[in-house]
DOLUM-853273 format. One line per field, with one value per residue: residue number from 1; residue in three letters; z, x, y of N, C-alpha, C in turn. Coordinates in nm, 3 decimals, m for minus. Each point is the difference from the previous one (the first is absolute). Layout:
num	(NUM	...) $
residu	(ALA	...) $
n_zz	(Z	...) $
n_xx	(X	...) $
n_yy	(Y	...) $
ca_zz	(Z	...) $
ca_xx	(X	...) $
ca_yy	(Y	...) $
c_zz	(Z	...) $
c_xx	(X	...) $
c_yy	(Y	...) $
***
This chain:
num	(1	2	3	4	5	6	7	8	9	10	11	12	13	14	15	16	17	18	19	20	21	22	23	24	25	26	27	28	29	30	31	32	33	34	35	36	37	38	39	40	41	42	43	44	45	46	47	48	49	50	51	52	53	54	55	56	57	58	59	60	61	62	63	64	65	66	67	68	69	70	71	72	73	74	75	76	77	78	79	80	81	82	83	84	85	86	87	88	89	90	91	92	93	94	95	96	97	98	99	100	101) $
residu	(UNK	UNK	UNK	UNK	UNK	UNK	UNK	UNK	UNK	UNK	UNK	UNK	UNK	UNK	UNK	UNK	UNK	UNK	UNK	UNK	UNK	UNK	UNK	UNK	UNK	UNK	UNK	UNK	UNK	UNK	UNK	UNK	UNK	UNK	UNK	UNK	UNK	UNK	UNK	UNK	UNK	UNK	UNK	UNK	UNK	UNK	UNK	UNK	UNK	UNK	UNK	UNK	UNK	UNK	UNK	UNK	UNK	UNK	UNK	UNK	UNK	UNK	UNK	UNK	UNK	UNK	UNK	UNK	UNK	UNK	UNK	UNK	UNK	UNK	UNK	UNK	UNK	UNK	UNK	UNK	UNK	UNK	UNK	UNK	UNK	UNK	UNK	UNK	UNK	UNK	UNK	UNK	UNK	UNK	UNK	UNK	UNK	UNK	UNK	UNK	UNK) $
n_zz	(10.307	m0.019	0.070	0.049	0.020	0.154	m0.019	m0.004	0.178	m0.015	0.107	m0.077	m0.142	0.076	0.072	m0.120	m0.069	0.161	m0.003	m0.096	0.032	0.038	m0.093	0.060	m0.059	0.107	m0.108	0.015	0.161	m0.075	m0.166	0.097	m0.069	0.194	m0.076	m0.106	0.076	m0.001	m0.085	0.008	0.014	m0.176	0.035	0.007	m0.132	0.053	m0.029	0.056	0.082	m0.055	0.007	0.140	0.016	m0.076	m0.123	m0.039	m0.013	m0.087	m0.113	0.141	m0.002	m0.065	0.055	0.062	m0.072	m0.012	0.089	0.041	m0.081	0.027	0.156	m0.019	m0.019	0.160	0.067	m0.080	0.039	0.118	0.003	m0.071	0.087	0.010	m0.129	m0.090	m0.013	0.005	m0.145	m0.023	m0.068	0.083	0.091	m0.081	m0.070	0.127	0.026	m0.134	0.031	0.118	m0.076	0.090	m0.104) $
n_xx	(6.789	0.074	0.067	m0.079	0.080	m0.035	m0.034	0.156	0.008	m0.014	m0.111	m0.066	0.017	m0.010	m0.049	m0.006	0.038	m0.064	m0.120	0.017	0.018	m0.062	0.039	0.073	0.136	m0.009	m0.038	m0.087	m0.083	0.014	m0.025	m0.130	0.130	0.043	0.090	m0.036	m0.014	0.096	m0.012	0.060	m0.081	0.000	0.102	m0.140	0.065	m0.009	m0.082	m0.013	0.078	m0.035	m0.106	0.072	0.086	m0.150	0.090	m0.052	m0.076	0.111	0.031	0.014	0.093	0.160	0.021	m0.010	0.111	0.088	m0.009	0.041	0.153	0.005	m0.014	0.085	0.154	m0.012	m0.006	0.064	0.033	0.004	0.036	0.088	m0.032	m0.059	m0.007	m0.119	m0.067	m0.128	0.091	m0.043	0.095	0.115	m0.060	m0.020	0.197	0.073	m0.013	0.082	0.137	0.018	m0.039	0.107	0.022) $
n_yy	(7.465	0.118	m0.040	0.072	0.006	m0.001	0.160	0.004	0.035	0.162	m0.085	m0.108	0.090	0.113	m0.063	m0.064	0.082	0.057	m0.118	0.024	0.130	m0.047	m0.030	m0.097	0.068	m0.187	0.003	0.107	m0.031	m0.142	0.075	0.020	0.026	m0.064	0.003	m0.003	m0.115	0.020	0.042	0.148	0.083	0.025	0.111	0.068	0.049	0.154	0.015	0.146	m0.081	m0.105	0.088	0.075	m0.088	0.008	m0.054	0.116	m0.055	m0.086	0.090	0.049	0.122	m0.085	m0.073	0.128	0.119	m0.115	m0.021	0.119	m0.017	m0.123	0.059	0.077	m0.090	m0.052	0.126	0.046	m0.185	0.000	0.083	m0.020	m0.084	0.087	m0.030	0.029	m0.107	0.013	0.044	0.131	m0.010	m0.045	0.113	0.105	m0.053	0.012	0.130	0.092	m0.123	0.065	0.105	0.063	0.038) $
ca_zz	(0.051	0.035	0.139	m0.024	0.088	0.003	m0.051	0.115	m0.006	0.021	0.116	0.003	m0.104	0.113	0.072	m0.066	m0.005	0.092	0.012	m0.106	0.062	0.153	m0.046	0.071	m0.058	0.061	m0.111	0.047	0.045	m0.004	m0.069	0.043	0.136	0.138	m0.023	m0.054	0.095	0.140	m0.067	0.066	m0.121	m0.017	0.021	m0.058	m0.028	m0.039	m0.183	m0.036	0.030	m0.050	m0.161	m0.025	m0.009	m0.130	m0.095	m0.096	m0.088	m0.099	m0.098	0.034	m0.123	m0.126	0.027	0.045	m0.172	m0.089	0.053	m0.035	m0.096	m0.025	0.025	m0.079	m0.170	0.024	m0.004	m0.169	m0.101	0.075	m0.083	m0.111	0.008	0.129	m0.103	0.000	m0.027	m0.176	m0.080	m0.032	m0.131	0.019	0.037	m0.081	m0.009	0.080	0.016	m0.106	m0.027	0.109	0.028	0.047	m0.073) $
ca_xx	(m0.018	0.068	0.008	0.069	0.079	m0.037	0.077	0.095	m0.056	0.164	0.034	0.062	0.144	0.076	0.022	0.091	0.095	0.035	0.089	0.080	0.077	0.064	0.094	0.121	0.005	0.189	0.122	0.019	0.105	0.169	0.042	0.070	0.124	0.030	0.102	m0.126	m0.134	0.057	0.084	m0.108	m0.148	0.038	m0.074	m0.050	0.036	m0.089	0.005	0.133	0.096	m0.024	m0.052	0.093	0.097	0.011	m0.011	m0.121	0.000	0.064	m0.149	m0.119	m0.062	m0.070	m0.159	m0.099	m0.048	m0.064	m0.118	m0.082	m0.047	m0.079	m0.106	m0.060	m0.107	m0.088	m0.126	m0.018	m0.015	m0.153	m0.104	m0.100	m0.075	m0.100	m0.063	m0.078	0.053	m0.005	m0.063	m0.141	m0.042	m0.030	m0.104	m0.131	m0.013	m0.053	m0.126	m0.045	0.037	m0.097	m0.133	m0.052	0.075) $
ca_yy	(0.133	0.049	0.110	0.131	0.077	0.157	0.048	0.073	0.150	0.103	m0.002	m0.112	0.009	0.108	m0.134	m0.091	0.123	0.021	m0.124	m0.018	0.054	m0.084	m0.155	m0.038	m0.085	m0.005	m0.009	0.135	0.033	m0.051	0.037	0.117	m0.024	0.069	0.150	0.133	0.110	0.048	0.126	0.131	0.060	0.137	0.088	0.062	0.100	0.082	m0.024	0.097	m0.072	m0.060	0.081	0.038	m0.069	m0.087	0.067	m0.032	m0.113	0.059	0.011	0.022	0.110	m0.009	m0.070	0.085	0.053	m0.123	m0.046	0.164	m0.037	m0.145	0.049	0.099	m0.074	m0.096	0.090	0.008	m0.063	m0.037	0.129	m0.072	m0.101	0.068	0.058	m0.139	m0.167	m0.064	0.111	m0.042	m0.024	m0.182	0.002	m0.019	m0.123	m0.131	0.019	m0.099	m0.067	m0.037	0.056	0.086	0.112) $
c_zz	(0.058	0.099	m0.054	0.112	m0.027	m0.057	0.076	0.008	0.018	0.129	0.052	m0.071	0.105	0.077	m0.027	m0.030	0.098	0.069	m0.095	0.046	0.121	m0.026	0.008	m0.127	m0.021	m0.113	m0.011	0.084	0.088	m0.068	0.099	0.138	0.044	m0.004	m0.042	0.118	0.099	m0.092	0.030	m0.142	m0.029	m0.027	m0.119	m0.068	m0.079	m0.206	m0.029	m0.021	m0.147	m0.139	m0.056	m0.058	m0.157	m0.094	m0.130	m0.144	m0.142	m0.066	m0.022	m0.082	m0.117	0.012	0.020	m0.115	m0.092	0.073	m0.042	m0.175	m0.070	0.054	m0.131	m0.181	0.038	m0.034	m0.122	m0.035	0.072	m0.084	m0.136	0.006	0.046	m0.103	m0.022	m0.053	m0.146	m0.021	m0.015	m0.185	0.048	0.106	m0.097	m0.076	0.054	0.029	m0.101	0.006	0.109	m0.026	0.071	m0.053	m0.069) $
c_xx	(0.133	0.002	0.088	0.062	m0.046	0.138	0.113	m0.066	0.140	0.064	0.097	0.099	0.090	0.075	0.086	0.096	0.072	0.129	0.118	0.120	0.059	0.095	0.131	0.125	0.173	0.095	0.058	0.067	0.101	0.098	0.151	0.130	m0.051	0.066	m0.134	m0.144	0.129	0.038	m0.151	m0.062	0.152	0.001	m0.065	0.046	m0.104	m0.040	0.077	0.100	0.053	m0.004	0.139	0.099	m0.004	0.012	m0.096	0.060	0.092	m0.139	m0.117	m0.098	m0.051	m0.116	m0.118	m0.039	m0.064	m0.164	m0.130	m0.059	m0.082	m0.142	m0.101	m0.077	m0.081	m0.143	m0.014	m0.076	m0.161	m0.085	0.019	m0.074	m0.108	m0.106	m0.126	0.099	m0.016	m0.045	m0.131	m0.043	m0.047	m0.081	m0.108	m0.075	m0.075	m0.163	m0.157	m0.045	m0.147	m0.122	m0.063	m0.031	m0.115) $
c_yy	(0.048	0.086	0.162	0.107	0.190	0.087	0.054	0.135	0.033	m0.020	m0.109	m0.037	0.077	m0.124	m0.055	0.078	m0.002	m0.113	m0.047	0.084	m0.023	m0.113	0.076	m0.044	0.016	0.016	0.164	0.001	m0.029	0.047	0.164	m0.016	0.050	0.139	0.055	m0.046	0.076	0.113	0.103	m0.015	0.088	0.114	0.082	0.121	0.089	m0.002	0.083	m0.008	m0.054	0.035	0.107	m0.098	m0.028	0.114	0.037	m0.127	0.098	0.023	0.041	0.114	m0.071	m0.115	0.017	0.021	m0.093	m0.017	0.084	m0.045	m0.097	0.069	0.081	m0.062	m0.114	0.110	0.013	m0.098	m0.027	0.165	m0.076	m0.126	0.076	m0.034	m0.137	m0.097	0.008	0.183	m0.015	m0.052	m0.178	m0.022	m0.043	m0.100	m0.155	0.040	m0.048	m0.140	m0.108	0.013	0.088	0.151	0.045) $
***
């Protein structure tokens, strides 16, 4: 006879989770010099900031255009798939062929 173990509730998986997060682990943070815990947080610069300074990516138009395009014969080629699977002549066929017909 086998003993069977009740099922984990969400409460008791939360738990273990919980505890799992609590582990300690010295190879971290030894990893980190005295100079960097003694160095400040730095400072935060606004995204503006930031968003200004960069240049738009080379290519970008014509990439855009290319893109527009691929877009556009991807739609073409999905409108001709839109259509049934089997014609109906090899419909009739298999239908035939089944018995249902």
């Amino acid at each position: 006879m086998m003993c069977r173990m009740p099922p984990l509730r969400p409460a008791g998986l939360l738990a273990i989770l919980a505890l799992a997060g609590c582990a300690t682990f010295p190879e971290l943070d030894a990893a980190i010099t005295p100079e960097a815990r003694a160095a400040p947080y730095p400072a935060i610069a606004p995204l503006a900031d930031i968003t200004a300074q960069t240049a738009p990516p080379r290519g970008a138009a014509e990439s855009t255009q290319s893109l527009a395009g691929r877009a556009a014969r991807l739609r073409e080629r999905a409108a001709g798939l839109d259509g049934p699977v089997v014609d109906p002549a090899t419909r009739d066929l298999l239908r035939a062929a089944h018995g249902d017909g």
